[in-house]
C-alpha positions as CSV (number, residue, x, y, z in Angstrom):
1,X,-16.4,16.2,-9.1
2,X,-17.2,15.3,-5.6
3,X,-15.1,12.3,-4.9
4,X,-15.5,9.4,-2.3
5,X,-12.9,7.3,-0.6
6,X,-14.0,4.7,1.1
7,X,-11.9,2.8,3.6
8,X,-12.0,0.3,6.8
9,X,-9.4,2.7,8.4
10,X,-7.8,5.9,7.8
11,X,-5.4,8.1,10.0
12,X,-3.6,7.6,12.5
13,X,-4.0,4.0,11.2
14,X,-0.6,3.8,8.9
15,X,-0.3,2.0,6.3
16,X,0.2,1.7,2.0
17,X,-3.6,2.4,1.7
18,X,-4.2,5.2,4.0
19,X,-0.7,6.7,2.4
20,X,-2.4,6.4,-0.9
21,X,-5.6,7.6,0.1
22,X,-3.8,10.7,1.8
23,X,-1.3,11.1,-1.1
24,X,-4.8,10.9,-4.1
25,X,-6.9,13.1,-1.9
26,X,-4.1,16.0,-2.1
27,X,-3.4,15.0,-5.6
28,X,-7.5,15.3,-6.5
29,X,-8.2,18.7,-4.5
30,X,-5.3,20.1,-6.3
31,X,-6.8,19.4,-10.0
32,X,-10.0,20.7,-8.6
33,X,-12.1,18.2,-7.2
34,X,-13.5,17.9,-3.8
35,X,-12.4,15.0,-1.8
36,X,-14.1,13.2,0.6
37,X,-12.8,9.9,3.1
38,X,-15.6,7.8,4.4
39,X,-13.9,5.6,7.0
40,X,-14.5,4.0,11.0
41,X,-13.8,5.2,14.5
42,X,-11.7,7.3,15.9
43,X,-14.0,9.8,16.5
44,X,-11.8,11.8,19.1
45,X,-9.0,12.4,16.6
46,X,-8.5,15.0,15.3
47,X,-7.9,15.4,11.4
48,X,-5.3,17.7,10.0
49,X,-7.3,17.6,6.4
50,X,-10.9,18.6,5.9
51,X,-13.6,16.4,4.8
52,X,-12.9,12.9,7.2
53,X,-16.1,11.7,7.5
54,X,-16.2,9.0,10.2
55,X,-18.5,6.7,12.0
56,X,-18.1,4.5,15.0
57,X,-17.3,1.0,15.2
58,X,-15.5,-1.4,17.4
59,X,-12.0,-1.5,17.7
60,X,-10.3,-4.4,16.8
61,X,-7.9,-4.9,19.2
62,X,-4.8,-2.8,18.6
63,X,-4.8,-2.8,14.8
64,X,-6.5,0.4,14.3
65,X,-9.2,-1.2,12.6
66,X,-12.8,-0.6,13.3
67,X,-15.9,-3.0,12.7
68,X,-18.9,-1.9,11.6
69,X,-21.4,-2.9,9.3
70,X,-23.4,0.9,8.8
71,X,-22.4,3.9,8.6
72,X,-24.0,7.0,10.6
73,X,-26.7,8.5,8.9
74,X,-24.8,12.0,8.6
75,X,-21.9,10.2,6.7
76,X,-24.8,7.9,4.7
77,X,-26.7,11.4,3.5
78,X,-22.8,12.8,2.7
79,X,-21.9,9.5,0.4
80,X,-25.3,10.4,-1.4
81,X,-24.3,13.2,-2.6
82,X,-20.8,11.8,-4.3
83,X,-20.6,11.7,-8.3
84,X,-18.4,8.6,-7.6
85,X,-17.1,6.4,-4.9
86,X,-13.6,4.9,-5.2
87,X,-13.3,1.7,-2.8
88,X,-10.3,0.7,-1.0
89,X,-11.2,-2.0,1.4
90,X,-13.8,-4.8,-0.2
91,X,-15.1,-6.3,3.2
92,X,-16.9,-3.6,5.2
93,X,-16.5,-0.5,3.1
94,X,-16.8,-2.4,-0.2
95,X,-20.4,-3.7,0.7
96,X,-21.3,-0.4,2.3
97,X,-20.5,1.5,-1.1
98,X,-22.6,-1.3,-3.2
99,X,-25.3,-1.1,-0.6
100,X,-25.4,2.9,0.0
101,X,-24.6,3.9,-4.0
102,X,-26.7,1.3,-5.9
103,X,-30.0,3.4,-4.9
104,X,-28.4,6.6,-6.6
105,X,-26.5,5.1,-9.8
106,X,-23.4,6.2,-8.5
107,X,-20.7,4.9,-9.6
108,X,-18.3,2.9,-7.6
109,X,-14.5,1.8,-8.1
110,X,-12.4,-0.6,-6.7
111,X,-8.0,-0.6,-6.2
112,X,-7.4,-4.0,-5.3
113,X,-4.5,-2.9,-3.1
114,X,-3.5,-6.3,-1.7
115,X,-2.9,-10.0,-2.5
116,X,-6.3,-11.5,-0.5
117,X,-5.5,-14.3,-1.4
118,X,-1.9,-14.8,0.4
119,X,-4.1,-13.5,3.9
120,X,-7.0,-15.3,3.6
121,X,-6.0,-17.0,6.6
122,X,-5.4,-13.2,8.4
123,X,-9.0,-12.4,7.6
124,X,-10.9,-15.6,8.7
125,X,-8.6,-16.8,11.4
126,X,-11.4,-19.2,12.9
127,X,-11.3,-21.2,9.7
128,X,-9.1,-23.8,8.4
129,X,-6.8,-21.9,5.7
130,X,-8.2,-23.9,2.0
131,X,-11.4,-22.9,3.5
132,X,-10.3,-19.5,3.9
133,X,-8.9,-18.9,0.9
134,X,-11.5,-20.7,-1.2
135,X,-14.0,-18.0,0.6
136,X,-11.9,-15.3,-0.1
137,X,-11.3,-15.9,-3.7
138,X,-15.2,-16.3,-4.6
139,X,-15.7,-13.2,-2.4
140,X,-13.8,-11.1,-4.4
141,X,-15.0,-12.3,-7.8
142,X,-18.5,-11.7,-6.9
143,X,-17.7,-8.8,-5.2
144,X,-15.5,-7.4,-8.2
145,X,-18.5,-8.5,-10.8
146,X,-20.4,-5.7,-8.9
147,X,-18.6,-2.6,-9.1
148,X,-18.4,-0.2,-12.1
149,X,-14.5,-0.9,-12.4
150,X,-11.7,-2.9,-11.0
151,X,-8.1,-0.6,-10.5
152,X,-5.0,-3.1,-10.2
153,X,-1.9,-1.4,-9.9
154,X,0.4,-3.3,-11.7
155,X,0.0,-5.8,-14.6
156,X,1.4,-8.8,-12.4
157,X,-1.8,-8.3,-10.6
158,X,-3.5,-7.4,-13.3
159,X,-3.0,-11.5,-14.1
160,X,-3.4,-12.6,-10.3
161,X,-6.8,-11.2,-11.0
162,X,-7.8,-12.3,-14.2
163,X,-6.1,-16.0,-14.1
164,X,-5.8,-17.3,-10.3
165,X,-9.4,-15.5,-9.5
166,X,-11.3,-15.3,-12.4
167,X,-11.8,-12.2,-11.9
168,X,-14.2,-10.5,-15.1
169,X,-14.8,-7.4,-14.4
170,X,-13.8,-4.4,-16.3
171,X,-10.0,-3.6,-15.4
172,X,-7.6,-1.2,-15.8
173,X,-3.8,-0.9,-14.2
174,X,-3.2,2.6,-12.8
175,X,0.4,2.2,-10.6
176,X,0.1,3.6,-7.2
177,X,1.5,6.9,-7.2
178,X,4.1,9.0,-5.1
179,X,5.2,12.6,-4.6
180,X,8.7,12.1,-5.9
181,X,9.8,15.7,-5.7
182,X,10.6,15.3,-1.8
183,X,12.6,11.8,-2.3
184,X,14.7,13.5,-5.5
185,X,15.2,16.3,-3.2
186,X,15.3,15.3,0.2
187,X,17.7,18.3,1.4
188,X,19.9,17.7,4.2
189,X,20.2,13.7,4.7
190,X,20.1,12.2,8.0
191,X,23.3,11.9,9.7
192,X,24.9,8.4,9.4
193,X,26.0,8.9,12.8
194,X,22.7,9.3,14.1
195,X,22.2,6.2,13.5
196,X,25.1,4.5,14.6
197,X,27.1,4.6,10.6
198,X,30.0,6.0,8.9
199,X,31.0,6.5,5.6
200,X,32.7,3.3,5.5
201,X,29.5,1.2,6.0
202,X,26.8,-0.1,3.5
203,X,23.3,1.1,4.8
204,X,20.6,-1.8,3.6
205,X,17.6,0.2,4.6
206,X,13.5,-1.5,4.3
207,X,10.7,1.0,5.2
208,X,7.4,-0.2,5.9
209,X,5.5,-2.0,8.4
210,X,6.9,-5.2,11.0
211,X,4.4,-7.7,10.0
212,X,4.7,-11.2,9.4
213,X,3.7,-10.7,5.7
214,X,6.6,-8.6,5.2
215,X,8.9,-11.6,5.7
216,X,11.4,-10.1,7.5
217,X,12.7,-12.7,9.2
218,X,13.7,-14.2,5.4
219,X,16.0,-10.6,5.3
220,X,16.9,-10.9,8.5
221,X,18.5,-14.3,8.0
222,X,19.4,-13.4,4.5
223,X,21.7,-10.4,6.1
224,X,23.5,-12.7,9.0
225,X,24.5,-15.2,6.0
226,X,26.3,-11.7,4.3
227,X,27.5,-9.9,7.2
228,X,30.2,-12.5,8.3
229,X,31.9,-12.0,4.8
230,X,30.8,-8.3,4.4
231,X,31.4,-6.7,8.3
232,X,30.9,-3.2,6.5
233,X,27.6,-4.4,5.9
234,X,24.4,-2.4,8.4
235,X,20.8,-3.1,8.3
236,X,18.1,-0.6,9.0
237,X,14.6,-1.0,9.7
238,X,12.4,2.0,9.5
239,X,9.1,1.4,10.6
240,X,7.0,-0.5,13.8
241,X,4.6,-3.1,13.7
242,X,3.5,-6.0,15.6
243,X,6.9,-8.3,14.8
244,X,9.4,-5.6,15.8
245,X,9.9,-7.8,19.6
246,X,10.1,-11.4,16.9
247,X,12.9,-9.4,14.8
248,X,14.8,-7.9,17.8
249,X,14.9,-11.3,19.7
250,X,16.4,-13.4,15.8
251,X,19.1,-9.9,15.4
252,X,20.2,-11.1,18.9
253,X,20.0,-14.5,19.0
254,X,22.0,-14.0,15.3
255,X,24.7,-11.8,16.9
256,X,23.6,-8.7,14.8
257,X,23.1,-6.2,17.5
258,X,24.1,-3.0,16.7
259,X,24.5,-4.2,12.9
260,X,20.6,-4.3,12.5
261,X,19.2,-0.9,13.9
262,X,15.1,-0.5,14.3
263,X,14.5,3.0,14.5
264,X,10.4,2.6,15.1
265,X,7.7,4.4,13.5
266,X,9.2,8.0,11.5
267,X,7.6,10.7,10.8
268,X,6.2,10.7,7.0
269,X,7.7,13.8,6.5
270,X,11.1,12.6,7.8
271,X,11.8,9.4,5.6
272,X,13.5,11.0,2.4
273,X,16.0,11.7,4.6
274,X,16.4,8.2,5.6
275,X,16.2,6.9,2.5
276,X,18.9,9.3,1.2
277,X,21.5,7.8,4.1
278,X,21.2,4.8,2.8
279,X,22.4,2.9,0.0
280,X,20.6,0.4,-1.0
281,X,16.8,-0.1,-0.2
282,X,15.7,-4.0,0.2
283,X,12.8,-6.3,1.0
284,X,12.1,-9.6,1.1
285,X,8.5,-9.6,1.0
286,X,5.7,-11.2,-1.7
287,X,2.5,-10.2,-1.3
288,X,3.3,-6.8,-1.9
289,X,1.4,-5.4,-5.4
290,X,3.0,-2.4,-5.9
291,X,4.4,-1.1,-2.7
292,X,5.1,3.0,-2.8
293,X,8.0,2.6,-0.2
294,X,9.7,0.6,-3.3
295,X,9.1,3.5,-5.7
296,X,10.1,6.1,-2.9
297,X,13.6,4.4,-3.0
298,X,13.4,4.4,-6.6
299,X,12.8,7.9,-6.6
300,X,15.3,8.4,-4.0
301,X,18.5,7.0,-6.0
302,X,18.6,3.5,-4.3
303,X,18.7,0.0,-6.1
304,X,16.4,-2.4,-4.9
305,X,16.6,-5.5,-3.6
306,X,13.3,-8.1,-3.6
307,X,12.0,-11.1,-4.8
308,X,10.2,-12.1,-8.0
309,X,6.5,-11.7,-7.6
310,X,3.5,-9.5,-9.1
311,X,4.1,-5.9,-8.6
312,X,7.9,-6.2,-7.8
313,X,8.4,-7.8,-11.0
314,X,6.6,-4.6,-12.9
315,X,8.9,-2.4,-11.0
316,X,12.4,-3.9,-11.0
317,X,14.1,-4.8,-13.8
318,X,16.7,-7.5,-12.8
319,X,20.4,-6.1,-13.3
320,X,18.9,-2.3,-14.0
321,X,17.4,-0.7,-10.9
322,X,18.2,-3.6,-8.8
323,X,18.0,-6.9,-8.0
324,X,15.4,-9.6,-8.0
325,X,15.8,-13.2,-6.7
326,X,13.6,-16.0,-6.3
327,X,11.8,-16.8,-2.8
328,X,15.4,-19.0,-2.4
329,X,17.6,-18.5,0.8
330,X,20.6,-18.9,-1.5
331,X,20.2,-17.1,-4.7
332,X,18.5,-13.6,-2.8
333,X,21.6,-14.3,-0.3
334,X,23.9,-14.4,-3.2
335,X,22.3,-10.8,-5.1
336,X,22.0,-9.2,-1.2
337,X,26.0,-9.8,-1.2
338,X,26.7,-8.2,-5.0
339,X,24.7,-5.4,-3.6
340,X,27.4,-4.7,-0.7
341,X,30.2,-5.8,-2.1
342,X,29.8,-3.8,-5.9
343,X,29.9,-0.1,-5.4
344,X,30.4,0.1,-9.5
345,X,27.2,-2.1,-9.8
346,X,25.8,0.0,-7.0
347,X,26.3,3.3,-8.5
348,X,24.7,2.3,-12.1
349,X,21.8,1.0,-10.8
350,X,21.2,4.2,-8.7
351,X,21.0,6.2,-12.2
352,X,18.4,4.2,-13.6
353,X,16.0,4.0,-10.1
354,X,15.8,7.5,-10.2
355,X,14.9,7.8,-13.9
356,X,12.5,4.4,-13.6
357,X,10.9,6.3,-10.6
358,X,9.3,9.1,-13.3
359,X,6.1,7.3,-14.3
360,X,4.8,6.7,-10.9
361,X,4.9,10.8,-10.1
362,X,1.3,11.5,-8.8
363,X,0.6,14.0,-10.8
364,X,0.5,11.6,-14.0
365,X,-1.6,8.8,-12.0
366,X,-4.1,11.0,-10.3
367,X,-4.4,12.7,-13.9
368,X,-5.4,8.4,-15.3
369,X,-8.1,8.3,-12.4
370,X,-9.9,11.3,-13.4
371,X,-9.7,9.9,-16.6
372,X,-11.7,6.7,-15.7
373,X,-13.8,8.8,-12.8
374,X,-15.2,11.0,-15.5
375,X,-15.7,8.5,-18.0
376,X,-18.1,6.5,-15.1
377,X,-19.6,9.8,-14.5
378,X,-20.8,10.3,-18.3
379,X,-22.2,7.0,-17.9
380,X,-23.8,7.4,-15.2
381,X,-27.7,8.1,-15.9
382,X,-28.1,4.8,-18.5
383,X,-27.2,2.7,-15.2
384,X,-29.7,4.7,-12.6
385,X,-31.7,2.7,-10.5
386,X,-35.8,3.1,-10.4
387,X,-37.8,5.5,-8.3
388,X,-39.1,3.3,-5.4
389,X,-35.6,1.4,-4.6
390,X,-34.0,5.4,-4.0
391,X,-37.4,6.1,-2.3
392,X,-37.3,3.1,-0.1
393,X,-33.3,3.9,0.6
394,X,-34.1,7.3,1.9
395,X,-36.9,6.2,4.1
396,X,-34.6,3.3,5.6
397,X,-32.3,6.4,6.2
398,X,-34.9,8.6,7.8
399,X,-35.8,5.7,10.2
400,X,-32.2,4.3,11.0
């Protein structure tokens, strides 16, 4: 199959949907298919994968996000000739793949990677937030109601979907996938001294982006409640974003300097042997619907640490593989503690992460997409548009 991804950024943008993109496009091109990623800007960088297809847009500020509302006719001619398009973003690229595929009867999917709901008020700033997210959530059932199939990947927001939005589309849950070989086997760890440690400290490590949506701060207060009890207690934060200067300014103003260490943005390529000097992986934030750093840590050997909420709660069993609290100051305060101060409890739930890590290989959920991609593709002719709407798509092409 030739294979679409269509996204509102890509690389160098990081983030849990260019990850997955990156991690499905190996995954697909290794069963046999040909991969192609349909995304904005950046046309001066230079890709390390073939088959980038990108058109301009305006940068939006320093988020590594492009707007754009077309693409260029090269990359319009090279979606036309997809068997299906898998949609990642449902703003720009979302109404770009209804517009562009519709003509052809290809078939177009949708991974709902992200609670839209909890950011309405990050997407339409300039409005007052029940405005915003009463937009948002009749945006996305419409939007959902137009594509051949809706991907969430978990069953918590399988529900969010189906209950808080109404969304009645076809559905299926496909978890987000990871290459777990590298975070079983990550080789040499990192040095604890390299990062300031020794054996006698307990490494609480989060790895992902320093945005407000993450609440860190939360952890950040959660850890200076534990860390006058539990000295041998060490916070790291792998990753950048735009609260690092926020969270460097609380971890003083707490007294937590060199106890909370921000290493910045880390090479991909690096991070199992981060995760493998820690001992304990933790995150205190909601809006996450099935993050792959959680299932990297998984795979890794660490017990998590997070709070109840779609996606989390499909991945953590309390008490198992780690802990989950309510969105309470004192109860995830309380569980953050057990995690430092029981190296028993520690050591048990480390067994079971690894083996609760096993579904989410990539092998197994690239192998459930192909399943659905080929199924759409079968499909496909019954739902072909008529003659003169592809004729009259091609001519706005040849003119545009």
């Amino acid at each position: 199959m030739r294979i679409g991804m269509m996204a509102d950024a890509y690389k160098p943008h990081v983030s849990g949907i260019t990850h997955y993109i990156r991690l499905n496009k190996r995954a697909l091109e290794a069963a046999g298919h040909k991969v192609f990623v349909f995304t904005f800007g950046g046309l001066e960088y230079e890709d390390d994968e073939l088959n980038v297809v990108r058109s301009p847009g305006i940068p939006l500020s320093d988020t590594g996000y492009y707007f754009s509302l077309r693409y260029t006719r090269h990359a319009r001619r090279k979606l036309q000739t997809m068997d299906i398009l898998h949609v990642h973003h449902p703003f720009l690229s979302g109404r770009l793949a209804i517009r562009y595929a519709r003509p052809f009867g290809i078939p177009v999917v949708f991974t709902n990677h992200t609670r839209y709901d909890l950011y309405a008020h990050t997407y339409l700033p300039v409005l007052p937030e029940e405005i915003s997210t009463t937009f948002i959530e009749a945006y996305l059932t419409s939007f959902c109601r137009e594509v051949d199939l809706v991907i969430a990947p978990s069953a918590g927001l399988r529900d969010v979907l189906r209950n808080v939005l109404s969304v009645d589309a076809p559905l299926e849950v496909i978890p987000n996938g990871v290459d777990i070989a590298p975070f079983r086997s990550p080789g040499t760890p990192l040095p604890r001294s390299s990062l300031g440690f020794d054996g006698s400290h307990v490494v609480l490590i989060y790895v992902g982006r320093l945005g407000a949506e993450k609440n860190l701060t939360f952890l950040v207060r959660a850890f200076a409640g534990i860390h006058p009890a539990y000295p041998q207690a060490r916070l790291l934060l792998v990753g950048d974003g735009p609260e690092r200067e926020n969270l460097e300014d609380q971890v003083r103003r707490s007294g937590l300097e060199g106890k909370v260490v921000f290493t910045g943005m880390v090479e991909y390529s690096g991070l199992p042997g981060y995760l493998a000097a820690g001992d304990a992986f933790v995150t205190a934030s909601v809006t996450e619907v099935h993050p792959l750093s959680v299932i990297e840590a998984l795979a890794s050997g660490l017990p998590v640490m997070g709070i109840r909420s779609p996606g989390m709660e499909d991945t953590i069993e309390d008490g198992v593989n780690g802990f989950l609290s309510p969105e309470d100051m004192a109860g995830f305060t309380a569980k953050l503690a057990r995690i430092v101060a029981e190296p028993e409890t520690r050591r048990r739930m480390a067994e079971q992460a690894r083996a609760s890590a096993e579904p989410y290989a990539i092998e197994r959920t690239s192998a459930l997409l192909i399943q659905h991609y080929e199924r759409l593709v079968v499909a496909r002719p019954a739902r072909r548009e008529n003659r003169w709407r592809m004729a009259w798509q091609r001519l706005v092409d040849r003119v545009t």
